[in-house]
C-alpha positions as semicolon CSV with decimal commas, in nm:
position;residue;x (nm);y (nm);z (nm)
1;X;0,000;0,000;0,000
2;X;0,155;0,356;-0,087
3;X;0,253;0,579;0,186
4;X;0,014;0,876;0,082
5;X;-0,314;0,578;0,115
6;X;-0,188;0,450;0,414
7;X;-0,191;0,777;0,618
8;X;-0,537;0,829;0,479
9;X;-0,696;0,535;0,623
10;X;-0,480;0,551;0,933
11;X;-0,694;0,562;1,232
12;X;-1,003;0,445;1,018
13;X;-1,146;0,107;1,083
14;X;-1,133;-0,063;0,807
15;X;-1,372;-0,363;0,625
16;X;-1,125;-0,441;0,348
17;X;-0,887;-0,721;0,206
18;X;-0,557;-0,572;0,214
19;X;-0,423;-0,780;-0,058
20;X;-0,696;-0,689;-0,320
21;X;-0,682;-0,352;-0,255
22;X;-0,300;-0,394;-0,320
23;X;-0,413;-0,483;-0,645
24;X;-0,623;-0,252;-0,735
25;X;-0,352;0,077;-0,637
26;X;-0,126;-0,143;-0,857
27;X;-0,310;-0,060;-1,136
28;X;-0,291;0,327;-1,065
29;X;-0,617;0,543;-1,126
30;X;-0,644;0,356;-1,507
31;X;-0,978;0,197;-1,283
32;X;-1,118;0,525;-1,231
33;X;-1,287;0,585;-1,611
34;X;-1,389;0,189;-1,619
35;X;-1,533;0,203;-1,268
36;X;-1,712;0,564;-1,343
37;X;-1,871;0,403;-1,672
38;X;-1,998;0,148;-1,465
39;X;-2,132;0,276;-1,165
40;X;-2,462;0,454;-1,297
41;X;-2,741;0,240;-1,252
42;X;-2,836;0,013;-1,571
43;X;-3,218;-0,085;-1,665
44;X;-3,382;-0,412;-1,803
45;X;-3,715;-0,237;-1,757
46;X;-3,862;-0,350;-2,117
47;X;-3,842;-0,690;-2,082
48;X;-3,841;-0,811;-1,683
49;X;-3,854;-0,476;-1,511
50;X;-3,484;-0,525;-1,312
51;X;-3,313;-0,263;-1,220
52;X;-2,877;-0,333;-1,205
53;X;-2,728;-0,100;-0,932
54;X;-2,333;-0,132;-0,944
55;X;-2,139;-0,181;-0,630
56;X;-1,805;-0,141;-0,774
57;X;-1,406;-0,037;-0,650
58;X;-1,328;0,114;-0,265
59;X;-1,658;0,198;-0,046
60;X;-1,652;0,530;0,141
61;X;-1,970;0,654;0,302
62;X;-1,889;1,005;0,117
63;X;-1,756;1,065;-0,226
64;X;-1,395;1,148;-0,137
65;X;-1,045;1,171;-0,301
66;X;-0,956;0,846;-0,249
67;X;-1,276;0,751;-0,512
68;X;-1,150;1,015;-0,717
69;X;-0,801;0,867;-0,763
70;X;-0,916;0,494;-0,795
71;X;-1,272;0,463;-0,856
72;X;-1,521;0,335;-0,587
73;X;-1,884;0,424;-0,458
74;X;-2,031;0,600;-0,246
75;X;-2,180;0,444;-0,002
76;X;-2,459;0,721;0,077
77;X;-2,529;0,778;-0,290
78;X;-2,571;0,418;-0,375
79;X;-2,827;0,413;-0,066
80;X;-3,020;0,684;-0,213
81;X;-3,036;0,474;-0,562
82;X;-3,135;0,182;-0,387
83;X;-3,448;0,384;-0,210
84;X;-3,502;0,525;-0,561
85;X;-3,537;0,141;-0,715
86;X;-3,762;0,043;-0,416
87;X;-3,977;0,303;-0,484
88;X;-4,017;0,305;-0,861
89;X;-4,292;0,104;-0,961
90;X;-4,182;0,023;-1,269
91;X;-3,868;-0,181;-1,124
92;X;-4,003;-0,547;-1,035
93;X;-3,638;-0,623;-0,893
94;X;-3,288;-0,574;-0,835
95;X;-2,952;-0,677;-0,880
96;X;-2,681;-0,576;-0,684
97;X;-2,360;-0,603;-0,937
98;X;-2,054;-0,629;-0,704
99;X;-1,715;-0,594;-0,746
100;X;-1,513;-0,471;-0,439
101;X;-1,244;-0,542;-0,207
102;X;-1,444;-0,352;0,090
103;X;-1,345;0,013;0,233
104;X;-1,444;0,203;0,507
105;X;-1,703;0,084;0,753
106;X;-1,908;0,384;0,792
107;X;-2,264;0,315;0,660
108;X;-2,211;-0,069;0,580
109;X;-2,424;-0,187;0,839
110;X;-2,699;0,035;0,786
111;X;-2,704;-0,040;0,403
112;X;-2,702;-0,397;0,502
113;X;-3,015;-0,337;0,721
114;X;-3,199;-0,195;0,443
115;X;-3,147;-0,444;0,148
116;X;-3,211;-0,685;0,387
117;X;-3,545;-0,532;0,509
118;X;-3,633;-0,490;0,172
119;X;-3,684;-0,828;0,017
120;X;-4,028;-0,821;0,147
121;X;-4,076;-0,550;-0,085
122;X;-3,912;-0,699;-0,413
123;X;-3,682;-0,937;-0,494
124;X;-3,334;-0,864;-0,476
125;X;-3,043;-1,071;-0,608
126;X;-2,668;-1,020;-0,549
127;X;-2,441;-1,101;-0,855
128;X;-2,025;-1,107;-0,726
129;X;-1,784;-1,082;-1,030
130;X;-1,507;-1,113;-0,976
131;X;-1,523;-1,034;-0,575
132;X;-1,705;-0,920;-0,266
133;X;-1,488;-0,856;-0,035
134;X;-1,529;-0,750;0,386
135;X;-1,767;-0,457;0,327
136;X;-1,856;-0,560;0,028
137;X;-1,975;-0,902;0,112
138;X;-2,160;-0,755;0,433
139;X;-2,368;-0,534;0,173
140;X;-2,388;-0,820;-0,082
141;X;-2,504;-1,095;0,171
142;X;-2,867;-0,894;0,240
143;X;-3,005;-1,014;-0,085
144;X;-3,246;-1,250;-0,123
145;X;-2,992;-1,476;-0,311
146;X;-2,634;-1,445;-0,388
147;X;-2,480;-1,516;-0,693
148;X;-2,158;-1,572;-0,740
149;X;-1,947;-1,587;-1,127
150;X;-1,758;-1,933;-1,108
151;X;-1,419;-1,730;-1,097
152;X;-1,522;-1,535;-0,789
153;X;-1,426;-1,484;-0,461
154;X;-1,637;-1,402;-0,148
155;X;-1,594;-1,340;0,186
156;X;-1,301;-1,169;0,380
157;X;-1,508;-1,123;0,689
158;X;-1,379;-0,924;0,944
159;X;-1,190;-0,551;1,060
160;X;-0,885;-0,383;1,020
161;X;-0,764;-0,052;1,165
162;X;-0,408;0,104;1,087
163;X;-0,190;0,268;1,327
164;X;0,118;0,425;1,183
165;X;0,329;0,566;1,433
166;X;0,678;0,746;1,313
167;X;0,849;0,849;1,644
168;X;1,129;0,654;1,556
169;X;1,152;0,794;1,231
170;X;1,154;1,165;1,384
171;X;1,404;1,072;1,627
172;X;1,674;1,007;1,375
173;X;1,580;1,312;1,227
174;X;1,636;1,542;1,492
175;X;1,225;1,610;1,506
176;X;1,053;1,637;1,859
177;X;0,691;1,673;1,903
178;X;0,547;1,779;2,216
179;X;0,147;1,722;2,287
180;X;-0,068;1,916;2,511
181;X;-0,356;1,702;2,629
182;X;-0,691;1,827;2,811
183;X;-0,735;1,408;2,929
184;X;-0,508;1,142;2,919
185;X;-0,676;0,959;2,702
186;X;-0,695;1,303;2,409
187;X;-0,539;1,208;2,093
188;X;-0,402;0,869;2,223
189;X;-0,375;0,728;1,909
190;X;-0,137;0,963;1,727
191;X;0,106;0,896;1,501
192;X;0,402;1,120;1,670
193;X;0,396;0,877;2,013
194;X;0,432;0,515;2,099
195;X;0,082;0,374;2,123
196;X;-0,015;0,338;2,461
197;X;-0,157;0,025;2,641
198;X;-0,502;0,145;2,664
199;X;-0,488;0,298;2,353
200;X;-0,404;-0,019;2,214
201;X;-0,679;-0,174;2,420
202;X;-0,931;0,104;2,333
203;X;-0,873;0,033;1,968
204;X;-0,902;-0,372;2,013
205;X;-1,237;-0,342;2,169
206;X;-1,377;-0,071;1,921
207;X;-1,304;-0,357;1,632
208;X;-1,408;-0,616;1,825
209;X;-1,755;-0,446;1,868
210;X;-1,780;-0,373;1,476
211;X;-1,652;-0,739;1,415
212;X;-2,001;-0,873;1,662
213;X;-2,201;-0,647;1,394
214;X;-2,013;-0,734;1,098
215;X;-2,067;-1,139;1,174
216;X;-2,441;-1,052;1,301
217;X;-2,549;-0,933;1,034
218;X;-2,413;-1,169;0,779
219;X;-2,607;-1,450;0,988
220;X;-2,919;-1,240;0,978
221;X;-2,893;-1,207;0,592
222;X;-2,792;-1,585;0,539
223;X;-3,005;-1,731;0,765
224;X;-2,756;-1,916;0,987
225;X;-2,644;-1,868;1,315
226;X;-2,322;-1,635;1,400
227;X;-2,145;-1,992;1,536
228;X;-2,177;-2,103;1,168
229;X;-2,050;-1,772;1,039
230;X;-1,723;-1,769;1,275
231;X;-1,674;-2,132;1,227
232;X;-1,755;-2,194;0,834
233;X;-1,700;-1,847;0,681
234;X;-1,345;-1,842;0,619
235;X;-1,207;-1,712;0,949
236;X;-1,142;-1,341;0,799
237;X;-1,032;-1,513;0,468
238;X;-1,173;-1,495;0,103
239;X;-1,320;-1,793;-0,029
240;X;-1,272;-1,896;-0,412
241;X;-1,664;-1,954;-0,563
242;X;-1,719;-2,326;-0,530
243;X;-1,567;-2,265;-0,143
244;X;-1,825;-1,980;-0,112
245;X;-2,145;-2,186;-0,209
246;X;-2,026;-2,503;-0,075
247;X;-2,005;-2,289;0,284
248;X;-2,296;-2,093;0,245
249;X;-2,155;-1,722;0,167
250;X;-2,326;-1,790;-0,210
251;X;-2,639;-1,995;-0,321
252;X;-2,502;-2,072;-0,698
253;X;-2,284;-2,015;-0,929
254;X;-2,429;-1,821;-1,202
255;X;-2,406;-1,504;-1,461
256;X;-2,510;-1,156;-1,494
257;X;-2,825;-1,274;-1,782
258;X;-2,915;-1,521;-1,451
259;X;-2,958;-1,317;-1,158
260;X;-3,134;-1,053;-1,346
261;X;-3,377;-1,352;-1,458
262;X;-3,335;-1,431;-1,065
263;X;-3,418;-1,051;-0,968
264;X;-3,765;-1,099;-1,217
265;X;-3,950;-1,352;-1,157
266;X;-4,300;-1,425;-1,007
267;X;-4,398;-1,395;-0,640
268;X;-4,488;-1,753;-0,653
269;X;-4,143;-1,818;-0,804
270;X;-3,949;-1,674;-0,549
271;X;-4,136;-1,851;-0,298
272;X;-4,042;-2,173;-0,458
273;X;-3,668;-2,047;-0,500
274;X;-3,620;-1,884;-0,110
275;X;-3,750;-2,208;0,008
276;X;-3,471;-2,403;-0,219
277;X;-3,167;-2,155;-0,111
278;X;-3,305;-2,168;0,277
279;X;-3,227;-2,540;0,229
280;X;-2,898;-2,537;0,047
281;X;-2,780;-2,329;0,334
282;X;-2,904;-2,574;0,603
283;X;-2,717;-2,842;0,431
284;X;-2,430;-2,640;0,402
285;X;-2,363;-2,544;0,748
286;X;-2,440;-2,937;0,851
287;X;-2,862;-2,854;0,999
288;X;-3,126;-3,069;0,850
289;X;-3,383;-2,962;0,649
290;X;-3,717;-2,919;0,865
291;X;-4,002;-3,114;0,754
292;X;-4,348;-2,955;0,595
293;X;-4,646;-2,913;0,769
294;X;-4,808;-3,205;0,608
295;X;-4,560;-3,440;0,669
296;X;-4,523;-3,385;0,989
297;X;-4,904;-3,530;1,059
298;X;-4,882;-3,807;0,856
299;X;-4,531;-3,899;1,021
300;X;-4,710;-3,806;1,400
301;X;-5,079;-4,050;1,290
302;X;-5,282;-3,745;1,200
303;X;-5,578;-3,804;0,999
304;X;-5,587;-3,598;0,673
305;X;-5,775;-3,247;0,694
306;X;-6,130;-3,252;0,554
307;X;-6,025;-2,999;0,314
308;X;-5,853;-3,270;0,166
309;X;-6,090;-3,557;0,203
310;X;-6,247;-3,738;-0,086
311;X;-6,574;-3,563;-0,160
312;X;-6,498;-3,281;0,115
313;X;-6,656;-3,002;-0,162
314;X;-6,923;-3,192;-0,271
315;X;-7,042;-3,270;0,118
316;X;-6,970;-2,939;0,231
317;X;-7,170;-2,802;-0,121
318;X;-7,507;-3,043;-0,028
319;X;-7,467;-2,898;0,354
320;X;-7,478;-2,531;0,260
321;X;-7,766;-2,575;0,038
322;X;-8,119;-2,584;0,194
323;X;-8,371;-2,874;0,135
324;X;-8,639;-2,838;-0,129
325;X;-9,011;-2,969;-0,060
């Protein structure tokens, strides 16, 4: 990571895999124009009524500098977009198209609130290609189901924050800093002094509380418990595709064309499919897949309903109808 990012997310807690954000600053700000081109929201309105809202490059809550040199999204202004396509009538369902190492965490769990709440409202289908990554995957996991391209990764779940601390550095130099405080604990974490103890301490428990959300919410969106998500999610680590569905982070492996055919189909349909993907990911995490209704009585002696009864409409039909002298 350059020197000039790295002071810039110093202090900032962090929902990002390091390494793939390596990659992308390798590539300089070339992403910028192919991310920008992207990032407007795309239509299939004439034929299923989808709407394609791009989730693309470093996630900051604002737009900032750091989306100006490499490309990202806003994590506010996507929100908005997302309210828009809720709203519109003429959008039947959306796909979130992601492709993100993570960012900042500002906003993430919020966003993730919201897709999640909405899938009562429409269907909405996550598509990864090639990667959802930390913050990424924490937005991507609300939707209803989560497709991922077979050359994907997923996953990465967990915090970082950077301290970078240069008193060393100065010392050689000949620089001294001097800090006026108001309270011990004022500008603890600053990059001219030796992190403290409980500054260090301060800073572990402020992740570790953001880490609890982070692995909350992605059992809320998944549908599994937060022992499954510590113990089968990849332990902080990205997961190649095959990994990701086989764990439960992804239902399928699919394309673009399928999750906006995914994102528009009947209410009846996606009945039939949350039902399927609620199962997939009880067999992935090891649970077994609870019985129906009707089973259950036959398996526990219950007689049939009279609803479904040989002749049940016919009996019921003569009973309603008064006799005739």
């Amino acid at each position: 990571m350059s020197s000039d990012f790295r002071a810039a997310l110093a202090g900032q807690v962090l929902a990002i895999d390091p390494a793939k954000l390596e990659g992308l600053l390798a590539r300089g700000a070339s992403p910028k124009s192919a991310i920008s081109q992207r990032s407007a929201p795309r239509s299939d309105l004439g034929s299923r009524g989808v709407m394609v809202l791009p989730l693309l490059g470093f996630l900051d809550f604002r737009p900032s500098w750091l989306m100006e040199l490499f490309g990202g999204t806003s994590i506010l202004q996507f929100s908005q977009r997302f309210d828009e396509a809720i709203a519109d009538p003429s959008v039947n369902g959306i796909v979130l198209e992601v492709d993100s190492p993570g960012g900042t965490v500002a906003g993430i769990s919020e966003l993730s609130g919201k897709v999640f709440a909405a899938r009562a409202k429409k269907p909405i289908v996550a598509f990864i290609s090639p990667l959802a990554a930390s913050a990424a995957f924490w937005v991507a996991s609300s939707a209803g189901e989560v497709v991922i391209t077979p050359s994907g990764e997923a996953g990465s779940i967990g915090v970082v924050l950077i301290h970078e601390e240069v008193s060393g550095a100065n010392a050689k130099a000949g620089i001294t800093f001097t800090v006026l405080r108001s309270t011990p604990e004022k500008y603890e974490a600053n990059a001219v002094e030796p992190l403290s103890d409980s500054a260090k301490a301060y800073l572990q428990k402020q992740l570790n509380t953001i880490y609890g959300r982070f692995v909350e919410d992605v059992a809320r969106n998944r549908g599994v418990s937060t022992a499954t998500v510590l113990a089968r999610f990849g332990h902080g680590r990205s997961m190649l595709a095959d990994a990701a569905v086989r764990a439960g982070l992804a239902d399928r492996l699919g394309s673009i064309e399928g999750a906006i055919t995914s994102a528009g189909r009947t209410p009846a349909e996606r009945r039939s499919l949350a039902n399927l993907n609620r199962n997939r990911r009880r067999l992935a995490a090891g649970l077994p897949i609870p019985p129906s209704i009707a089973s259950l009585r036959r398996n526990m002696g219950f007689p049939r309903t009279p609803a479904s009864q040989p002749g049940h409409r016919l009996q019921r039909t003569h009973a309603a109808r008064p006799l005739r002298r």
